[in-house]
C-alpha positions in Angstrom: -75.5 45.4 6.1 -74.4 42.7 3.5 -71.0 40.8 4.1 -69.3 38.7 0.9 -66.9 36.5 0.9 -65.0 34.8 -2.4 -63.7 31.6 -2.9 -60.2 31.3 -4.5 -60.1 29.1 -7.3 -58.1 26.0 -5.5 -58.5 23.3 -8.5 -58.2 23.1 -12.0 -56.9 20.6 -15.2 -55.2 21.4 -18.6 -55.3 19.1 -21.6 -54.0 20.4 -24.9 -50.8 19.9 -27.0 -47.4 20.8 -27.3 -45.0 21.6 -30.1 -41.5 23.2 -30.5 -38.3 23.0 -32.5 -35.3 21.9 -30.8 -32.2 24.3 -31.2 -29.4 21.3 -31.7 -29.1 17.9 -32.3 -30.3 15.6 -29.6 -27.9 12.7 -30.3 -24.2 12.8 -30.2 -21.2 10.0 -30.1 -17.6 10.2 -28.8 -16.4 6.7 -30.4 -14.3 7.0 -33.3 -13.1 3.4 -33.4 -10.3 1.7 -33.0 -6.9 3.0 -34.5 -5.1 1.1 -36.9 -8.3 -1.3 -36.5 -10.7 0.5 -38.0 -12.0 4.1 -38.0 -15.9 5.2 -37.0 -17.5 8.3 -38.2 -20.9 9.6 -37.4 -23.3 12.2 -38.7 -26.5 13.4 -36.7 -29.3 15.6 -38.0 -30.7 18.2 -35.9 -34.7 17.1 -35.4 -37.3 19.2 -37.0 -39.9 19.5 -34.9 -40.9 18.2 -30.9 -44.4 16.9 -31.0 -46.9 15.8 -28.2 -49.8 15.5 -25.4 -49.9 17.3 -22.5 -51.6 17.5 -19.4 -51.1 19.8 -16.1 -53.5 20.5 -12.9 -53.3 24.5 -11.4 -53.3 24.3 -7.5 -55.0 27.9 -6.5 -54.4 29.5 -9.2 -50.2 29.5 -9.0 -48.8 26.3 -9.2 -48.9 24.0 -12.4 -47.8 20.6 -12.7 -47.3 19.5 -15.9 -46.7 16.3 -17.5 -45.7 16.2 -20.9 -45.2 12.8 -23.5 -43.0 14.6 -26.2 -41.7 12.8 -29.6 -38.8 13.8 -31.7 -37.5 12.3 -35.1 -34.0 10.3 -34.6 -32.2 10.3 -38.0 -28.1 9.8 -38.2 -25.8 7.5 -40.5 -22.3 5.9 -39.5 -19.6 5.6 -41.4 -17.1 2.8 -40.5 -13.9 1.9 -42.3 -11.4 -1.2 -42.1 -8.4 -2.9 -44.0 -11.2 -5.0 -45.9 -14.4 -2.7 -46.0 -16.2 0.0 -45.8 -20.0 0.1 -44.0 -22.8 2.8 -44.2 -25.7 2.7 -41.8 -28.2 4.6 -41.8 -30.9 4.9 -39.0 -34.2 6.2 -38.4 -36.9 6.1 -36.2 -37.8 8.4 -32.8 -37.5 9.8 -29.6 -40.0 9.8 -27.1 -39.9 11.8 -23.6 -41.7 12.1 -20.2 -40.6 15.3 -18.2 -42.5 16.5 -15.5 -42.5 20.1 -14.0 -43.0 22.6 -11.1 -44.0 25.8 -12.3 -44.8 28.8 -10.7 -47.5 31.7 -12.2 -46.7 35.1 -11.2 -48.6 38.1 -11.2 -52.0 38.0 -12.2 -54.3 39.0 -15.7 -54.5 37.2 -18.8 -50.9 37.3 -19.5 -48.6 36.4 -16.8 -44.6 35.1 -16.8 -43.9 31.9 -15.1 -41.1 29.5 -14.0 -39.8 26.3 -12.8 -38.4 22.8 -13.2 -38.0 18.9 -13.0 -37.1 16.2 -14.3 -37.6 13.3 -17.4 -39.3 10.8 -15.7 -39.0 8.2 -18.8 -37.7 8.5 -21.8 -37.5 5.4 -24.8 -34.8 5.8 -28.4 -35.3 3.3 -31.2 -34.8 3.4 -34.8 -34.4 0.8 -38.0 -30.5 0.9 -39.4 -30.2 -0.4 -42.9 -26.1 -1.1 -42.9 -24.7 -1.2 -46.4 -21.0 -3.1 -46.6 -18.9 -2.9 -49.5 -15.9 -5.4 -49.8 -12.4 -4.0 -51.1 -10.9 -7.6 -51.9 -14.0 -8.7 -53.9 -17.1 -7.2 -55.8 -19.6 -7.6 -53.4 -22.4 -5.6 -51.4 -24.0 -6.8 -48.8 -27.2 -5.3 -46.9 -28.7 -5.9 -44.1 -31.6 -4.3 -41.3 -31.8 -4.2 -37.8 -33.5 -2.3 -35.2 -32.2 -1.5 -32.1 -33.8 0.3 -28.8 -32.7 2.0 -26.1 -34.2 3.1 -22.8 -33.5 4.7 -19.3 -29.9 4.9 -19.7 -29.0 8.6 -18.8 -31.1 9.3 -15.7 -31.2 11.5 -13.6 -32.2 14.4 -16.4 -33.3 17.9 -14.9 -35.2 20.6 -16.6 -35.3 24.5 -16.3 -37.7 26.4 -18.1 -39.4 29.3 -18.2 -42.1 31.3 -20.5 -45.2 33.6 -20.3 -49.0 32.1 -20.5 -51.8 34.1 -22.1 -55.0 33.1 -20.7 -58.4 33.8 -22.4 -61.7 31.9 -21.4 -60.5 28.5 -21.5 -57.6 28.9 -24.0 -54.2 29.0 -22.2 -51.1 29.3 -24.9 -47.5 28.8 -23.4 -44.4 29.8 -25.0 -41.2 28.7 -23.7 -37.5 28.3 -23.3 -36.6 24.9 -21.8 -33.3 23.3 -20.8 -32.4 19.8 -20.2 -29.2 18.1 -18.6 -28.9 14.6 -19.0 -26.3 12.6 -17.1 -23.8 10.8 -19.1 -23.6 7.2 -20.5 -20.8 5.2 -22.2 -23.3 3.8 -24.8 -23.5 5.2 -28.0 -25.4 7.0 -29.4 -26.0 8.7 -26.8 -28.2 11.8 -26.0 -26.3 15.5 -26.0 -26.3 16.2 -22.0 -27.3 19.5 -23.0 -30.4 20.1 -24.7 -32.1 23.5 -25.5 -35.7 23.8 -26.9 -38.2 26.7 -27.5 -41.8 25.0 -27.0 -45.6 26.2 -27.0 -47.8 24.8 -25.4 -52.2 25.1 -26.6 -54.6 23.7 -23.9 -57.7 24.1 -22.9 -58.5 24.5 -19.2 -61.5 22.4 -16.7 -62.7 24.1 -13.9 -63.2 22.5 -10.8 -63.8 24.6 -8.1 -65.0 28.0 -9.4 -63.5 31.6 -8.6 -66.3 33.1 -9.0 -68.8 31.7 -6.6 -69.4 33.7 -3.0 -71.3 33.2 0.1 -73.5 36.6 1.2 -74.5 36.6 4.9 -77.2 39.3 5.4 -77.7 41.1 9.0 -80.9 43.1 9.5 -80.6 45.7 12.9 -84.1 45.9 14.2 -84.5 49.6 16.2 -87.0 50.0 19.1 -88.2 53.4 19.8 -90.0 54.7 22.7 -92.0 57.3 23.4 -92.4 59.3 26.7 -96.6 60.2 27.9 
């Protein structure tokens, strides 16, 4: 009689990369100056692509925490009138963020939905604005460059997401839907409090415990016969 037992796969890692396009613009503002001062307007392009590392470890085979460094393109000029001038800036530069999330793999076989959440752990905003000012009362432009950065300022920001992960050998790809809430802030620019995103994720996957190990125990029964004279 033979008895075999399994091992679950308890441990494994992911490195890889994900990309996505974001559905909106990630920057807005709610200043528009200072009436019968001057007047502030401001224009913010939609980013054209999310770019970035990632890295997750699967506990037995359901649970993936993921940790993600994703960078986005900041582009957006300002308009700003007064009695004397008019200014143009224009800014760009980039957007980096660190969320990290709880998700849960159901079912099993090499295509399987999953869900979850967290947070941005860290996040950074900084660009180079070129500010153009042209003079009503004399013939003069000026120009100037500054940069300017801005970090940490709209914490707490929680994430929802959810997508499906197609699994074969070591190749795991992850489409998703994510949502992101940022809390507000009185600076501006600021980022939109609600951000939408469709991401996929390519990784490959390290095994460290293997599934497919087992332990056989063996049990030989002996039989003793006897005979009667």
């Amino acid at each position: 009689m033979a008895t075999v037992t399994c091992g679950q796969q308890r441990l494994s890692f992911e490195f890889g990369l994900r990309a996505g396009v974001p559905t909106q613009t990630i920057l807005e503002s709610d200043f528009i100056g200072i009436p019968g001062a001057f007047t502030v307007q401001q224009v913010f392009k939609k980013p054209s692509f999310t770019l970035g590392p990632t890295f997750a470890a699967v506990l037995y085979d359901r649970i993936v925490v993921q940790l993600d460094a994703l960078y986005k393109p900041v582009r957006f000029s300002t308009n700003e009138t007064t009695p004397v001038a008019s200014i143009r800036r224009i800014s760009q530069g980039g957007s980096w963020e660190f969320p990290l999330l709880f998700d849960y793999r159901f079912l099993r076989g090499p295509v399987r939905p999953y869900a979850g959440g967290g947070s941005i752990v860290g996040q950074t905003l900084s660009a180079t604005m070129e500010s153009r000012a042209t003079f009503s009362n004399i013939a003069r432009v000026d120009r100037t460059y500054s940069q300017f950065q801005i970090f940490d300022n709209q914490f707490p920001a929680y994430i929802t997401n959810a997508g499906l992960e197609w699994n074969r050998s070591r190749i795991v790809i992850r489409p998703e839907l994510r949502y992101t809430r940022w809390d507000d802030s009185k600076q501006n620019p600021k980022r939109r409090r609600d951000q939408v995103e469709f991401l996929i994720g390519f990784s490959v996957r390290l095994l460290n415990r293997s599934a497919d190990h087992c332990a056989v125990a063996e049990v030989t029964l002996i039989g003793i016969t006897a005979t009667s004279p």
